[in-house]
C-alpha positions, 0 to 999 in steps of 0.5 A: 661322598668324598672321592679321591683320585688317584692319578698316573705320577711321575715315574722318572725322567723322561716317562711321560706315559706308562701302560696298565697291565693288571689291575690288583683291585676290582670295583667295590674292593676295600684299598688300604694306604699304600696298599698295591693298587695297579700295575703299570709298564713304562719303557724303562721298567714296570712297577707296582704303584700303591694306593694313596688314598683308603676306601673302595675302589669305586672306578677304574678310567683305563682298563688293561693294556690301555696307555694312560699319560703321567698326570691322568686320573687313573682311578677314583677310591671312595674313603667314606666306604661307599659302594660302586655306583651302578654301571647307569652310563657305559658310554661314559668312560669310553666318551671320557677317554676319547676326549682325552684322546681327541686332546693327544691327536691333536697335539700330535698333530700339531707337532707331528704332520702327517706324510702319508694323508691328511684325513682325518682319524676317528678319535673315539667310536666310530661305526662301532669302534673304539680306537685308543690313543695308542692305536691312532697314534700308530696310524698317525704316524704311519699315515692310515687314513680314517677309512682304512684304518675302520676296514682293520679287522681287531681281535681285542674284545669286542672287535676293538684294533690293537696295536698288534692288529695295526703293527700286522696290517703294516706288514702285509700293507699293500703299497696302495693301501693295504687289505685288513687282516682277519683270521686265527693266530694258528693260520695267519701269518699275521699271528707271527709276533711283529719284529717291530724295530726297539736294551742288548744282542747277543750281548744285549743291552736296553736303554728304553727311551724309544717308542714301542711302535712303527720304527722299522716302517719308517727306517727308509721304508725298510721292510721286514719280510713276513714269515709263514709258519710251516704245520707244527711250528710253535707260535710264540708272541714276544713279551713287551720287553723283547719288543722294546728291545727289538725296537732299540736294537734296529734303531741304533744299527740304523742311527749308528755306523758300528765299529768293533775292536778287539783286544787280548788282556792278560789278566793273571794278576787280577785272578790271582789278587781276587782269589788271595782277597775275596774272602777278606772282602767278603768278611769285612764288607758283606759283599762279594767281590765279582771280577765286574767292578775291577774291570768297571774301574779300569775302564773308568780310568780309561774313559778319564784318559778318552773323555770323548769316547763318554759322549752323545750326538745329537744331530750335528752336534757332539755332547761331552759328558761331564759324569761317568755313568757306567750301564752294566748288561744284566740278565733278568730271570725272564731271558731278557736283559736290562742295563742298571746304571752305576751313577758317578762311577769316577767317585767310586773306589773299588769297594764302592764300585762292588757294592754298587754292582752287586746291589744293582745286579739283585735289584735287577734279579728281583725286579725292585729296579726304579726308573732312575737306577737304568737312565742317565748311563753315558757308556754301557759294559756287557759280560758275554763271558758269563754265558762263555763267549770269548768275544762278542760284536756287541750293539751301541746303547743309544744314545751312548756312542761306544759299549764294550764287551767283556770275554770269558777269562781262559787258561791260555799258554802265552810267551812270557818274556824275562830278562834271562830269556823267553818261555812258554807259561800258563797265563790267565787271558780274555778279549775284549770287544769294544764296539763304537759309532764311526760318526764320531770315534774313529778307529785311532781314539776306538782302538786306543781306548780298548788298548788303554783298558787291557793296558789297567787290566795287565798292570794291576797291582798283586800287592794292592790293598783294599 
């Protein structure tokens, strides 16, 4: 019988596992070619990957929510159309993840030691249960030894732990050593969605590269309180995505001393340039011309004027990008946010930088992002105007060390100064907030850098052509 199997790819730089969340095919299910077999979160994006094989589907080696590594045989399809064998054997997949786990635990531990205790950790089932890579790698890192990590009540089927069992158990974890956690979601504090420290703020930008468990607890043993609902209060548990946004936020206030500067842009000539062309330009291109790529350009002239404000630390040391790669804060239909990543965006001119954000913004929609369109970005733009913020005190995007933020564009009653004296006028205005890490860019260059931007902004020519 010929056999297929079908295993995790590689799904991006930098991803290196990725979490199954639903399976579209059953045992004994006809696949065809490239037909959607299963879908699989990552923390850039979540994507459908297709079959590469025709046949029956005849075994599935991870079950929903378990965390498969890139190269992991994740299914097998028969292409000689046979059926699925009989269930002869229950312990073998279990026995078969667990060898693949005992292989992560002990590579983690070899690179990892653990600070908290040296027992070691059950690698598959023990006294009844089964614990996943994932869950062992929570309490690796989090020092809960063998007996107590057996003593966590799970509520996953079957009383397996989850990571949701372990990241509540944390947070009523005594400084001794802690007591399980039991009871239902409507009476436990325990069934309050962890805030577990992870793309935006209230202008809120993600840029995953951070795993989804434990930060806060190992944030200068920080700790988050633990919030008893009161009768009537609606529980709700954050999506993965609003985890790892959580989880990216904490961390970059943390690694990253926050500056803001503020700047008032008189951008008349823009509005009234863009409302003399955009038809024009969507005639011609197809396109239409938001305010977002005129901004986008300007601030690539600035960044060419303050080379070090594109930039990452690493430790001690300063990395100087050589691309400009403008990440752009996009509101998704589910609430949350993601950052798209205009590549080489000091290539572009304005046509190119327009279509680029208005393709990235609809992909970003209809969630058709790939893992390389949200990596590699070295300054990050967030419109908080869209939502009618004047100004915002927007949060870095790791590893990037500057992000600014974008006003709402108002009428605005200014001076206006001609050589025949001063007047009073209606001038269209906005603010932009630009918010910096204080390790590396001081005040002067942070300052300087958002006046240069404001400085573009107010000189744009009324007469330019496209």
């Amino acid at each position: 019988m010929a056999q297929i199997e079908i295993r995790l790819p590689k799904m991006g730089e930098s991803v290196t596992e990725a979490t199954i969340t639903n399976w579209l095919k059953n045992i004994g299910d006809s696949v065809s070619l490239d037909e959607p077999l299963v879908e699989v979160a990552t923390d850039k994006v979540d994507n459908e990957l297709p079959s590469e094989a025709e046949g029956v589907l005849i075994q599935r080696l991870f079950e929903k929510d378990q965390v498969a590594q890139v190269g992991d045989v994740i299914a097998i399809i028969s292409t000689d159309g046979a059926s699925a064998p009989a269930p002869a054997a229950p312990a073998a997949e279990p026995v078969a993840v667990a060898e693949k786990a005992v292989a992560a635990a002990q590579e983690l531990a070899h690179n990892e030691p653990i600070a908290k205790s040296n027992e070691n950790l059950p690698t598959g089932q023990a006294g009844g249960k089964f614990y996943s890579p994932l869950v062992r790698s929570i309490a690796q890192k989090e020092g809960i030894g063998n007996s107590e990590l057996e003593n966590i009540a799970g509520t996953g089927t079957g009383g397996r732990v989850t990571k949701k069992d372990v990241i509540s158990y944390l947070e009523t974890r005594t400084a001794g050593g802690g007591t399980s956690v039991t009871s239902t979601p409507a009476q436990s504090p325990s069934a309050v969605p962890s805030q577990v420290p992870t793309t935006p703020s209230t202008n809120g930008v993600i840029t995953p590269a951070i795993s989804t468990g434990g930060i806060l607890a190992n944030l200068a043993n920080l700790k988050e309180p633990v919030v008893v609902p009161n009768p009537g209060d609606e529980i709700i548990e954050m999506d993965r995505m609003r985890r790892l946004i959580a989880d990216h936020m904490v961390m970059s206030t943390h690694v990253s001393p926050h500056v803001t500067s503020y700047v008032e842009a008189d951008v008349t000539n823009i509005v009234n340039w863009r409302n003399k062309m955009k038809k024009d330009f969507e005639k011609r291109e197809g396109e239409n011309l938001t305010f977002t790529p005129i901004f986008m350009e300007a601030i690539v002239k600035a960044i060419k004027d303050f080379p070090m404000i594109n930039v990452s630390v690493s430790g001690t040391t300063i990395i100087k990008r050589k691309d400009i790669n403008l990440g752009m804060a996009t509101a998704l239909p589910s609430g949350n946010l993601i950052v798209p990543v205009i590549k080489n965006a000091d290539r572009m001119n304005l046509t190119g930088i327009a279509k680029a954000v208005n393709e990235l913004a609809r992909n970003a929609r209809d969630n058709k992002l790939k893992p390389e369109d949200i990596q590699g970005g070295t300054y990050t733009v967030t419109n908080v105007g869209t939502f009618g913020n004047v100004m915002g005190t927007p949060i870095i995007n790791q590893p990037q060390v500057a992000i600014l933020a974008l006003g709402a564009i108002r009428k605005m009653p200014a001076v206006i100064e001609t050589p025949n004296g001063d007047f009073i006028g209606i001038r269209h205005k906005m603010f932009l907030s630009h918010s910096y890490d204080h390790r590396v860019v001081d005040g002067s260059l942070g300052g300087q850098f958002v006046r240069r931007v404001a400085d573009y902004l107010e000189q744009f020519d009324v007469n330019r052509e496209l």
